[in-house]
N, C-alpha and C positions, 0 to 999 in steps of 0.2 A: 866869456866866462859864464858856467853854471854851478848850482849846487843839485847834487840828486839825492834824497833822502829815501830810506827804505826802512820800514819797522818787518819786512818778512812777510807772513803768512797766517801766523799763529792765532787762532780767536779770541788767546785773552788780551786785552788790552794791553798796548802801551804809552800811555799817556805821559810819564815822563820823559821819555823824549822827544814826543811832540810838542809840551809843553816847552823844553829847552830850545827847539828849533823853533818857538814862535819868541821864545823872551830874546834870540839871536838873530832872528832874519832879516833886523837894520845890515849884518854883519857879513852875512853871507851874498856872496856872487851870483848874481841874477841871472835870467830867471830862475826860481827854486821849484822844483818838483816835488812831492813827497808823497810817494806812495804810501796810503796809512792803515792799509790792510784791514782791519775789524774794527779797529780804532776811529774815532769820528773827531775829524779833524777839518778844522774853519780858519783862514789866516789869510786876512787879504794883501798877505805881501809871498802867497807861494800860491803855486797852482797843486789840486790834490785832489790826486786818483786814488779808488781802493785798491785797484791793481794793476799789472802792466802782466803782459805777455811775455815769456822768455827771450826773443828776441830784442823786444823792446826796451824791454830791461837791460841785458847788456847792452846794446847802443846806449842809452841814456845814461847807463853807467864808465862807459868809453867815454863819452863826449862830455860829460861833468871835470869842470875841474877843480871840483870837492867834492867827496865821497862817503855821509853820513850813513850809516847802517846799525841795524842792531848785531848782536853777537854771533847770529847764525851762522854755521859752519861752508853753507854755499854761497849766500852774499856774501862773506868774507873772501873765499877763494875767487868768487868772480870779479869781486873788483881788484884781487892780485894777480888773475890775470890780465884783468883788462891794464895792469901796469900803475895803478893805483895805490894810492898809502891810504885807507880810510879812516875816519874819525868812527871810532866804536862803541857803542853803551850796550850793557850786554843786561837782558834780562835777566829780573831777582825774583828767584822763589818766593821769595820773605815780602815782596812787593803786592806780591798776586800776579806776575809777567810771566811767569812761568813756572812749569811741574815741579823744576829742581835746578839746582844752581852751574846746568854743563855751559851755559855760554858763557858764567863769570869766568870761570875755570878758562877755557878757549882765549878769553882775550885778556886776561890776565898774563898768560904764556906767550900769546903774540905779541902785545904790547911788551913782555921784558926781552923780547927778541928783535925788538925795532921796526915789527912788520905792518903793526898798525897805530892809531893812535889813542889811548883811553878816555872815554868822557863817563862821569857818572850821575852830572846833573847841569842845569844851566852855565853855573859857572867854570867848571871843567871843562864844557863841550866848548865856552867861549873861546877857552885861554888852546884848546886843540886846534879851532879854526884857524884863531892865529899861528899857529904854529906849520899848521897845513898851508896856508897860503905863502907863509913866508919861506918855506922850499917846499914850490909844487909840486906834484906827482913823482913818478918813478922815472929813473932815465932810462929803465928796462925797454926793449920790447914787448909786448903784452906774452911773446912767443916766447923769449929768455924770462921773463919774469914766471910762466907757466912751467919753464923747465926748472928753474930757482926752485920754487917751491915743492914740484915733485922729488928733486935731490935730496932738499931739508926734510921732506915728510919722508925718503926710502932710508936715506941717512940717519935720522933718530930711530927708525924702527932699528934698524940694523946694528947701531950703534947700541940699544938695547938689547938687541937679541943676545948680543957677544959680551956684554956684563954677565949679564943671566947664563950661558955658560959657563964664564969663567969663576960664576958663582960656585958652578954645580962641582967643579972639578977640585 
């Protein structure tokens, strides 16, 4: 068992969720990775890179089995392909974590969709891990779980587009 943790890319800081992954790392399934991007991040119970290489990224997130992220729209996709339910804390404008509030937005919607799991601070992220661990991962293959998502992502547009006519007529 591991945990892999990702804050993304982005330059501004996220310290709130590094802070929740250190007040939880009694919690989490060893060894713990967490890539901390810009963020400067010290936790002697994880190991912590600024960054990982694409490839390594997804391995690391295939072979996790916890899958902490922030709200970004590609980590999020990769770890439902890689057949993942991830624990999400999605960057806040109002914070300083980000330009504007699209990743609340994003995991707000997945999260009412069952697709991921919402954390907003220590104690959130706690009560998710357990939740996570207590049915783990996806019984998908990474490969149906990759076509799952594409369905639901061509399905909602479509499913919109055909409102939006039926509006117009």
């Amino acid at each position: 068992m591991s945990t892999f943790v990702s804050v993304g890319n982005l330059k501004k800081p996220f310290v709130r969720l590094l802070r929740a992954v250190s007040d939880n790392a009694g919690l989490l399934p060893g060894p713990v990775l967490v890539q901390h991007g810009h963020t400067p991040f010290d936790d002697p119970n994880c190991e912590a890179v600024p960054f990982l290489g694409m490839d390594e990224f997804r391995q690391r997130m295939s072979d996790a089995s916890l899958v902490v992220l922030h709200g970004g729209a590609g980590s999020i996709i990769t770890a439902l392909q890689a057949g993942r339910r991830p624990v999400v804390m999605a960057r806040r404008a109002g914070l300083g974590e980000h330009v504007d509030d699209h990743q609340l937005e994003l995991v707000r919607e997945l999260g009412a969709a069952g697709r991921i799991l919402v954390a907003d601070d220590s104690e959130s992220l706690r009560a998710m891990v357990s939740e996570a661990l207590s049915a783990p991962g996806e019984s998908r293959s990474p490969a149906s779980a990759r076509r799952t998502l594409l369905d639901e992502l061509v399905g909602a547009d479509l499913a919109d587009w055909d409102a939006k006519l039926k509006e117009r007529r």
